[in-house]
C-alpha positions in Angstrom: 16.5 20.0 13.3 12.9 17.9 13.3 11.8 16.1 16.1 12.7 12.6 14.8 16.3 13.5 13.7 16.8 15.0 17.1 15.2 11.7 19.3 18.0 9.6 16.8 20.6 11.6 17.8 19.5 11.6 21.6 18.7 7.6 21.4 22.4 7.5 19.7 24.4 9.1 22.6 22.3 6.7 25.2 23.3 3.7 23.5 26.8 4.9 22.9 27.0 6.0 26.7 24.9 2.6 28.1 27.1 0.3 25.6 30.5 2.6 27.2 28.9 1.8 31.2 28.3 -2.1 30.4 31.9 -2.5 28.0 33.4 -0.7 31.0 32.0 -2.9 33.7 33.2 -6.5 31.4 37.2 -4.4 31.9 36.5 -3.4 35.1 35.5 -6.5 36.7 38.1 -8.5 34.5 40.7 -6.4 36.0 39.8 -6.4 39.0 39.8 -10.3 39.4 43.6 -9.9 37.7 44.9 -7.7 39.9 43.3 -9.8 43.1 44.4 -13.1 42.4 42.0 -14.8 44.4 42.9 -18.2 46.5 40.0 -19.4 46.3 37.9 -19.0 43.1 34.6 -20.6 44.9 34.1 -17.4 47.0 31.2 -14.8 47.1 33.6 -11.9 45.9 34.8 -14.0 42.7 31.0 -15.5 41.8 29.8 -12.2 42.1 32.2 -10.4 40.3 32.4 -13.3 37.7 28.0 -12.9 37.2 28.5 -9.1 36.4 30.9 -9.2 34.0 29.0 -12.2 32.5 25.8 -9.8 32.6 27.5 -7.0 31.3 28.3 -9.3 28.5 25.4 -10.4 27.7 23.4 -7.1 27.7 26.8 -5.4 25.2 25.7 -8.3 22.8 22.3 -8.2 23.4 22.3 -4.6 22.7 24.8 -4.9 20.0 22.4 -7.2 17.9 19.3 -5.2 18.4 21.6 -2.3 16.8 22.6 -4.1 14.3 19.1 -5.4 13.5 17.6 -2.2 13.7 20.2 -0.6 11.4 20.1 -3.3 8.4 16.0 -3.3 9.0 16.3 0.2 8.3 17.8 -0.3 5.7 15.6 -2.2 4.5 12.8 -0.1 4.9 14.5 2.6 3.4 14.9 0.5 -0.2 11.4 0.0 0.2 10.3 3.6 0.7 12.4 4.5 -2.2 11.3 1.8 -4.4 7.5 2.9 -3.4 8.5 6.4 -4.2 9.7 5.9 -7.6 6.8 3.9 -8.2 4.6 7.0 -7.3 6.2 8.6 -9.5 6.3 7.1 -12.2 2.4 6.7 -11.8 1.7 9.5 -11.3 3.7 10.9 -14.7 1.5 8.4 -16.5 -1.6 9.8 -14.6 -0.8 13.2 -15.7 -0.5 12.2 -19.0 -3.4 10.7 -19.4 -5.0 13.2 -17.5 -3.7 16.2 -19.9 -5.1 14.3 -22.8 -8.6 14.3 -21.2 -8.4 17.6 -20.5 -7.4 18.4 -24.5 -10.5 16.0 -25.4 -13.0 17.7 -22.8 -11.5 21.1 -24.3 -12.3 20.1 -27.5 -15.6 19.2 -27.0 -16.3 22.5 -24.7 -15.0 24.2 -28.4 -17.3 22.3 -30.4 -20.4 23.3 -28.0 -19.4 26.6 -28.9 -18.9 27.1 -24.8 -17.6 30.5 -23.6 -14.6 30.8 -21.4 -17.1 31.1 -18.3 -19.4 28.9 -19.6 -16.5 26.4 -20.1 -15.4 27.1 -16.1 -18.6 26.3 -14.9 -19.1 23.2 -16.8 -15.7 22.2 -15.6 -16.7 22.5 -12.2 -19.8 20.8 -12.3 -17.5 17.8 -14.2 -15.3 18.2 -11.6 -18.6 17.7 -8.6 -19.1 20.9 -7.4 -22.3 22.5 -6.6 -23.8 26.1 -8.0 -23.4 27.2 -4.2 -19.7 26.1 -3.9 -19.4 27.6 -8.1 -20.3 31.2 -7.2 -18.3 30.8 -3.9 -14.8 30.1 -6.0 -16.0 32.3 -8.7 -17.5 35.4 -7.2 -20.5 35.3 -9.3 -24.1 34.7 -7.7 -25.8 31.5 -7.5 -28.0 32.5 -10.2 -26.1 33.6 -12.5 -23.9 30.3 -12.1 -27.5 28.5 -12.7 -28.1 30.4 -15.9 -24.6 29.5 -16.9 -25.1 26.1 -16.2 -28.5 25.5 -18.1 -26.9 27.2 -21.4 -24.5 24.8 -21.1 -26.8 22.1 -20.8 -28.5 23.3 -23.7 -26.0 24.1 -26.0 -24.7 20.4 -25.1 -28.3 19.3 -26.2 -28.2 17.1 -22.8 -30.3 17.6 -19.6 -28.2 18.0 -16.6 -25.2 17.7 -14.5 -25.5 13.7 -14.6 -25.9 13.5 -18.1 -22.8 16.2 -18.5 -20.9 13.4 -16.5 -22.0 10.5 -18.3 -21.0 12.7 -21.7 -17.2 12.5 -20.8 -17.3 9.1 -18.5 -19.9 6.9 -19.6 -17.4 5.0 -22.1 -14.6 4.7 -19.1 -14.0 1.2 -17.9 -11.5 0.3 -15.8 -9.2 -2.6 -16.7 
């Protein structure tokens, strides 16, 4: 059980038991005047059982709308969440879409640069921001040999750098 479903469950059985005390206090104290029968309804005893029943009243309906509140706000929330959710979703479908057809186009043009299947993970990488350093790191290969990879791609790109590799594949993206 997580943390949260086990506080709920905890909070539950406090309300049930507070909402039991107070509920228990309105019978109480409403039998107890019964079964009296005072003679004189002005006295201490009667005003001051009469307040706590009135108190224990108040505080079973005061506690009773805060439940109910808090259950339909809930609710609430919860049709929000999942509307929110299926809207993620459903971007994020449409993302990957659009993201697998950039990848076929930067594919395409890694194939018509004549790239090789390292020369083609490098230039990915550098697409994607990373360094040389941080390219040997994932790769295994040596910074050097990760530069040499990275200037034939350059050159059999016929551009001059990293920025320009970039600008190749996102110079023509605008935003709506």
């Amino acid at each position: 059980m997580r943390g949260a479903d086990m506080t709920d469950g905890v909070n539950a059985r406090l309300r049930w038991i507070l909402a039991t005390a107070l509920v228990s206090i309105v019978i109480g104290g409403t039998v107890d005047l019964a079964m009296d029968r005072p003679a004189m309804w002005l006295s201490f005893h009667v005003i001051f059982e009469t307040l706590m029943i009135a108190g224990a009243l108040l505080m079973v309906t005061t506690l009773w709308l805060g439940w109910w509140r808090s259950a339909h706000s809930t609710m609430s929330l919860s049709a929000s969440l999942e509307a929110q959710r299926l809207e993620r979703d459903a971007w994020k479908a449409s993302a990957e879409a659009v993201l697998e057809g950039l990848g076929r186009a930067i594919d395409a043009q890694f194939t018509s640069w004549a790239l090789t299947p390292t020369e083609r993970e490098v230039a990915l990488m550098l697409l994607k921001g990373y360094g040389h350093k941080e390219i040997a790191g994932l790769t295994g290969r040596s910074e050097r040999t990760v530069r040499q990879h990275a200037g034939v791609v350059y050159e059999k790109a016929g551009i001059a750098g990293r920025a320009e590799l970039a600008a190749f594949f996102l110079n023509d993206l605008m935003l709506p």
